[in-house]
Structure formats: C-alpha cells, structure tokens
N, C-alpha and C positions, 0 to 999 in steps of 0.2 A: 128224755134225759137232756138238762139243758147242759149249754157247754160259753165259752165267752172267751176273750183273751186274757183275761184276766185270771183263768185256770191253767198252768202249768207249770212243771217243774222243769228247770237248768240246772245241766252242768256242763261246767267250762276247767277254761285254762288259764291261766297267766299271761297266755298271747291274744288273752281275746278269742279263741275260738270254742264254739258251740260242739264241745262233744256227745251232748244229747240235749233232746226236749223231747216232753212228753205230753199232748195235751189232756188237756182231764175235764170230767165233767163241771159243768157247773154250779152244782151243790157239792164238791169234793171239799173234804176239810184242809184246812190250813198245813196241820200236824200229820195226816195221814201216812202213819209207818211203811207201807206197802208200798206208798207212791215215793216215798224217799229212796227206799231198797230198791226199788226199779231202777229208777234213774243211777244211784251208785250202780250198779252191774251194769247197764248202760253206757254208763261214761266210762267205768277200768274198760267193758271190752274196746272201747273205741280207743285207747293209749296202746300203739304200738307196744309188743309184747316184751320189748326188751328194755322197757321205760315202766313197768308196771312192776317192778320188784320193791321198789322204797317208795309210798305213799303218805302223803299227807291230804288228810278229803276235811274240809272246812264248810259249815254246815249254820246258818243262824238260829236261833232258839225255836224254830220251827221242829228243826229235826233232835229235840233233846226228850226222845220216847224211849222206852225202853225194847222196844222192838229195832230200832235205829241202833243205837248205840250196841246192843246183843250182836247184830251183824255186823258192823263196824269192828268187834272184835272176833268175832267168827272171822274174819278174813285172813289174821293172822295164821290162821292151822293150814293156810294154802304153802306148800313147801315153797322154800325161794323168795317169801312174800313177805314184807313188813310193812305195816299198815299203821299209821299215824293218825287221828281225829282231835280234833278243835272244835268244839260244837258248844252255841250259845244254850245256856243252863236258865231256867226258872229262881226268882227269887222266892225261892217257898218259904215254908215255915221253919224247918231245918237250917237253911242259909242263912236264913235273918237272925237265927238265935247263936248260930257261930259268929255271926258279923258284929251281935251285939256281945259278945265276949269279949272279942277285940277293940271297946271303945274305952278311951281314956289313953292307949297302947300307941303312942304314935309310932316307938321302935318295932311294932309288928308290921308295920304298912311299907313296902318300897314305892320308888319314883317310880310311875309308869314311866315309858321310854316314848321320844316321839319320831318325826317319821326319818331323822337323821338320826336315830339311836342316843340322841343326849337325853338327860333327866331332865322330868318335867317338873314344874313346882304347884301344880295343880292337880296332879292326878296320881293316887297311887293304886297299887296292889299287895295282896296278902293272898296266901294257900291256907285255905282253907280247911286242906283234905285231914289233918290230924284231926281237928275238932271233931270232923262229922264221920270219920272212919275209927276213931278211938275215943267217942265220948262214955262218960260214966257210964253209959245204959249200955256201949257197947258200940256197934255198928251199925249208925245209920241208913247207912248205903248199900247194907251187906245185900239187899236183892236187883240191887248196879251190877254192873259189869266189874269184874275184879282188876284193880290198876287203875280205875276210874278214878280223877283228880278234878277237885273242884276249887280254882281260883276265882277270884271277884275284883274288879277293878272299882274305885269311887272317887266322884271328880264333883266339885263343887256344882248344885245345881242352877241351871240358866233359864231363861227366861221363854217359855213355850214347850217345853220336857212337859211330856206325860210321866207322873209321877204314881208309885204306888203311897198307902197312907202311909207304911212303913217308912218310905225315902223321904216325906215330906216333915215327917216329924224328927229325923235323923239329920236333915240339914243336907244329904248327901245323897247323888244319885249313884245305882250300884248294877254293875252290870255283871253277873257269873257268868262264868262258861268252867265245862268239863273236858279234858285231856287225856291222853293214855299214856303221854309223854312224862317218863318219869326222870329225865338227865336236864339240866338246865335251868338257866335263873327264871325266875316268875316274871320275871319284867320282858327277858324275851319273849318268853311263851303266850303273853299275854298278847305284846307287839305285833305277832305272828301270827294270832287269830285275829289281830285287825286288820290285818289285808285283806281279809273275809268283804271287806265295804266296796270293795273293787268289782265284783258281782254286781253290785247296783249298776254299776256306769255300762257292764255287759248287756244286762238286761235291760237299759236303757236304749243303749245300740240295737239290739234285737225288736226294740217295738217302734224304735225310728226306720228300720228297714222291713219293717212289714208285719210283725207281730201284735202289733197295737189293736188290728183292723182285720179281723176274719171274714171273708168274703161269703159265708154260706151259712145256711140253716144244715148241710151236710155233715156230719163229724166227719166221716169219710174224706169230702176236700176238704174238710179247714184241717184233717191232719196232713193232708198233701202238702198243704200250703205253708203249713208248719216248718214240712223237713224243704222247701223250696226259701224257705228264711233263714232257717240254719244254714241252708249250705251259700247263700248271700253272705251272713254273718262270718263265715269262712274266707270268702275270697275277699270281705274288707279288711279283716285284719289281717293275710299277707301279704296284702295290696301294701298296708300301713307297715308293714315287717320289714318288706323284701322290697318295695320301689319307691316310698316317701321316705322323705328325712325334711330337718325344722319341724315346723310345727302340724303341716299335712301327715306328717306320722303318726299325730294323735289327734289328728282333728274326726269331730263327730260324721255322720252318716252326712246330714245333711249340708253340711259346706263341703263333702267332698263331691257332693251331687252337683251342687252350684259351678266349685273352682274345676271339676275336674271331669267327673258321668257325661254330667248332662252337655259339654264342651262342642261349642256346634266346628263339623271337620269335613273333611272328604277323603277318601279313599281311592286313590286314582293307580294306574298300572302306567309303567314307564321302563322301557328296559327290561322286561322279563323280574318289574320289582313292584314291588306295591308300596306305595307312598301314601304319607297320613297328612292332609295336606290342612293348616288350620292357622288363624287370624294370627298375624305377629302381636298385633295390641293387644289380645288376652293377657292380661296381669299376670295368669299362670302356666302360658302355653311351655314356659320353658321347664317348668316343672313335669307338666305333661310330656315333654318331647322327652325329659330325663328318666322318666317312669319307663316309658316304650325300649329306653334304651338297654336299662336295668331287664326286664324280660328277655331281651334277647341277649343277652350276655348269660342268662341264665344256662348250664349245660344241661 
C-alpha cells in the first residue's frame, strides 16, 4: 500500500489550528466519502464540548458525495446540535441547465460581495435551488439531502482558468456550492463559503513545517510524524495568537524560523533566575524579548 504526503485529509480552524489530519494511502481517491466522514468526527471531537453546539464545517468540491453531505445532515438529530455545511458542488448537467434558464436575466444575478462586504461589479450570484428543486419534471435533487441549496457564483473568465466546454462557450466561469442554510442573502452565503480558501494557506503552513517531506517507507512513523506536525502547526499559531503582533503575527513558518526559531541565545542562571541571553543587533531580538515576556504574563 503506497502512501505519500500528498495523501491526506485536514481539518482546521480559523486560528490556524490543526484539529485533525489523517494520513491515507496513496492510491486513496480524491472524493473518498469515508475519509471525509472520518476526519469530520475527528475534528467536532477535537472542539471543546461546549463550542460544538452551533457548526458551520466548509468543505471544497471534494467533499460534495452524497455520503458526505448524508452525514453532514445526520448531525443535526444530535440533541443541542446545529450543524451548518458549505460545500463546493459539481457543475453537472442539472446546474448548467438551470444556469442556462437564467441567461438573458441579468435582474436574477446579485453582486457577489468582496472581502470588505461591498458589491463587486464583476462577480455575481443567483440560487439556484427553485429551478432544480421545483422544476417541470419535479425534483431534481429529491435523492440530496432534504434543505439542500444550490447557489452558483459567475465572474468573467481570466487568463489560465481551467475551463469546462460548458463555461468556455458561456463566456463565464461558474462555481456551485451546496448549503443547508436556509436564512440569508445569497451574496453572504456565498461570501462565507469563500473563507473556505484560507485552508490552502493552513495547509501550506502544515507542509512548511514538516508535512511536505515524510521520512519513512513506514506508515506507522510517517503517521507519528504526522500528528508530531500537527501539534507544531499548533504551537505556531498560538505562538502567532498569543506572543506576536505587526506583521510576525502572520508571518509564514519559515521567516519565523529565520527572525525568531532559529535566533542564536544563551540560557545562563543568575540569582536563582534563568536569563535568555541574545545579540542586541538581531533586528528582532526585541520582538523575541516581547514574545518571552507575553508567556510569562500568561496565568
């Protein structure tokens, strides 16, 4: 069974932290329903219990199976529990025949929203879900998940887009995603599943600090080595939370190896104290000194 770093699923947080990874072989598919369902129950039990009642789990067109989306609403019947989904959708043959209903209609389309919440003049959205939930034949969707909504966002096409034939002959690139969220404007909702893109820069972090590079033909150590990244991925973003500020707050893995890790020091004892003893000309010892001080103010 071969295996690679290039196999695994994440989930995270909004602070950057790694609430699961799971490595997987490497012939596992893309789409695999089971490994999605893993890692969701994975990542709710890792959210303190008393932060696990109102969910929102956002998910790229990887996870739009119907075995995914099935337990993504199975989660709801957990008492106490309210469970929200965002998940990138297929342009199939259904969507594209509701999308071409709506040509000619520019008053069906709204402004998508950008990342300051004002209207864009280049990207809109339309809901979809009546077309394809109440069309002539009936209901398309009926063997979805019930409450299942399908929006589509379309923004003029640029220059290196993978296109399908459908978008290249339509002038416009079209991205669906599905929802359970039935309150709110489509421009938010839509807005809201693009913070979905902040994943990338996690997992970018995650194979700058060691996931990139699996040291073993062992699955066994390359899954040790896995949760010894994860829990790296951890202490750099409360490192980033709780002791930087300016721009080391959100600086990547490897400048903070440079300005700050790797900071050559000494550790000397004086007084019954331990002193951290390091170059005044470091560019950012004083940064470093204000880091150490943040930790110990910590109670």
């Amino acid at each position: 069974m071969r295996h690679s770093p290039k196999h695994f699923v994440q989930g995270g947080t909004p602070t950057g932290e790694c609430l699961a990874i799971i490595p997987r072989a490497g012939n596992a598919g893309s789409n695999t329903a089971a490994d999605h369902i893993a890692i969701i129950v994975a990542a709710i039990a890792a959210i303190p219990e008393k932060y696990r009642h109102k969910l929102l789990i956002t998910i790229d067109g990887a996870g739009s199976s119907h075995g995914v989306l099935e337990h993504l609403t199975a989660l709801n019947s957990v008492p106490g529990r309210s469970v929200e989904y965002s998940v990138g959708f297929g342009l199939d043959t259904r969507v594209r025949a509701a999308i071409g209903d709506l040509r000619g209609d520019d008053t069906l389309w709204s402004a998508a929203l950008d990342a300051n919440g004002q209207a864009r003049s280049d990207a809109q959205i339309a809901d979809l879900t009546g077309l394809l939930r109440e069309s002539y034949v009936g209901d398309l969707f009926r063997t979805w998940p019930d409450g299942m909504r399908i929006l589509v966002r379309r923004e003029p096409i640029t220059a290196g887009t993978q296109l399908s034939v459908f978008e290249q002959d339509d002038k416009f690139r079209y991205q669906p995603l599905a929802t359970n969220t039935n309150v709110g404007q489509v421009q938010k909702l839509e807005s809201r599943h693009r913070t979905h893109a902040r994943v990338e820069g996690f997992i970018r972090t995650a194979k700058d600090t060691g996931l990139a590079k699996w040291p073993s033909n062992s699955f066994a150590i390359n899954s040790a080595w896995v949760m010894a990244v994860a829990i790296a991925c951890d202490l750099l973003a409360w490192t980033r939370l709780l002791l930087l500020d300016g721009e080391l707050a959100a600086a990547e893995p490897q400048t903070l190896r440079y300005r700050l890790l790797h900071t050559g020091a000494r550790i000397i004892k004086s007084a019954r104290k331990q002193i951290l003893r390091m170059s005044e000309t470091w560019p950012w010892a004083h940064q470093l000194a204000a880091a150490f001080a943040r930790v110990l103010a910590i109670p």
